[in-house]
N, C-alpha and C positions, 0 to 999 in steps of 0.2 A: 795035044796039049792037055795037061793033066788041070781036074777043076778045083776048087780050093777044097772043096768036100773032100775030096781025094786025099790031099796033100794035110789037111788036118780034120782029121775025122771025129775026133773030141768038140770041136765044136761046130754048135747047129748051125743053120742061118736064121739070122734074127727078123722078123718080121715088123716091117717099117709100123712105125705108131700110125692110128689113125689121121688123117689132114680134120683141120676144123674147117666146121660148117662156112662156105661162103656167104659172106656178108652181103647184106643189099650195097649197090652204091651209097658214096655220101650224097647228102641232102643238105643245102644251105637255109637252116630253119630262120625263122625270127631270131629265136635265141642266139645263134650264134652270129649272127650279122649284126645286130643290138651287143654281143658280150665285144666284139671287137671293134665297134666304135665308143664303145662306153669305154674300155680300155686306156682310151686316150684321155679321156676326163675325169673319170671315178676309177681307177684302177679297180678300187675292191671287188666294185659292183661287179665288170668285167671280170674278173678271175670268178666271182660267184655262176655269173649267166654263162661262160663258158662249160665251165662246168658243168652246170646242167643241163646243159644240149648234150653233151659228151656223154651223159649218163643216161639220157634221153634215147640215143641215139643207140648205144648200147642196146638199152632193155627191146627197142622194136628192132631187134635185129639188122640195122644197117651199121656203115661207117660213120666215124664223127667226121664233122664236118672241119674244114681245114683252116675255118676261119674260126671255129671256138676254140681249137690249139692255138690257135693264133690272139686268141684274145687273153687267153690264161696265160700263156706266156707272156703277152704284153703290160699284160695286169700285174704280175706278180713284176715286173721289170718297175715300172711305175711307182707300185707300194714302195720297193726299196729308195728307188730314186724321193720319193714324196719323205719315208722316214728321215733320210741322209739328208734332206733340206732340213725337215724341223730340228733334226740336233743341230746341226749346222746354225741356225736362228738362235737358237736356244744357249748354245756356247757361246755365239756372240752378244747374247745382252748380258751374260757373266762377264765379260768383259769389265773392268772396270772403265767409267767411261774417260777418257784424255782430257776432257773441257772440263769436266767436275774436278777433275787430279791437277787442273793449273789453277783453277778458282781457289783449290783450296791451300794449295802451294804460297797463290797470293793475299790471300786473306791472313796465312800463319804469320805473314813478312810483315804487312801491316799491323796487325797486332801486338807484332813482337814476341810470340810464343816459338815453341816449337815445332817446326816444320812438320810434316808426317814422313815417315821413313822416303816417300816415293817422290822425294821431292830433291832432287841435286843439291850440289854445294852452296848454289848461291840461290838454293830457294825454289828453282825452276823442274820443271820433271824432265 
């Protein structure tokens, strides 16, 4: 059986890239046991303390540990969910309120003025 050298002689064989250095195992530090329970209460702080284990962990040559992934992803899940509440709050006290819009519905009728637009035909919202 003929070897691929053979069969195309124009090209070389390529020599495989070096593998990287193995890593120590993970190690479940403070920080990352702290970033994924904070996650649940402080998202930020967890996404911060994740974080830093992960970078941590990095520079002394081991693995991050699987709970400060787990807490940066937790974290970062949290912040949105924590933002999408306070706009959520926040569009609802834009709201005009319904009790103030009948009061004032009923105050125009008693007066005898004119209604405000948001007020139906016979005065009511």
């Amino acid at each position: 059986m003929a070897n691929l050298t053979d069969l195309y002689p124009e090209r070389e064989p390529q020599a495989r890239p070096p593998r990287p250095p193995e890593l120590a195992p993970s190690k479940h530090d403070g920080l990352a046991i702290t970033a994924f329970i904070t996650a649940f209460i402080v998202p930020l702080i967890g996404v911060i303390l994740g974080a830093v284990s992960i970078s941590t962990a990095h520079r002394d040559g081991r693995r991050a540990s699987g709970l400060a992934a787990a807490g940066v992803i937790l974290g970062i899940i949290g912040c949105i969910v924590y933002i999408a509440v306070i706009v959520a709050v926040v569009k609802a006290h834009a709201l005009p309120d319904p009790t103030q819009q009948y009061v004032n519905c009923m105050q125009a009728q008693l007066n005898g003025t004119t209604p405000p637009a948001y007020c139906g035909q016979n005065g009511n919202p």
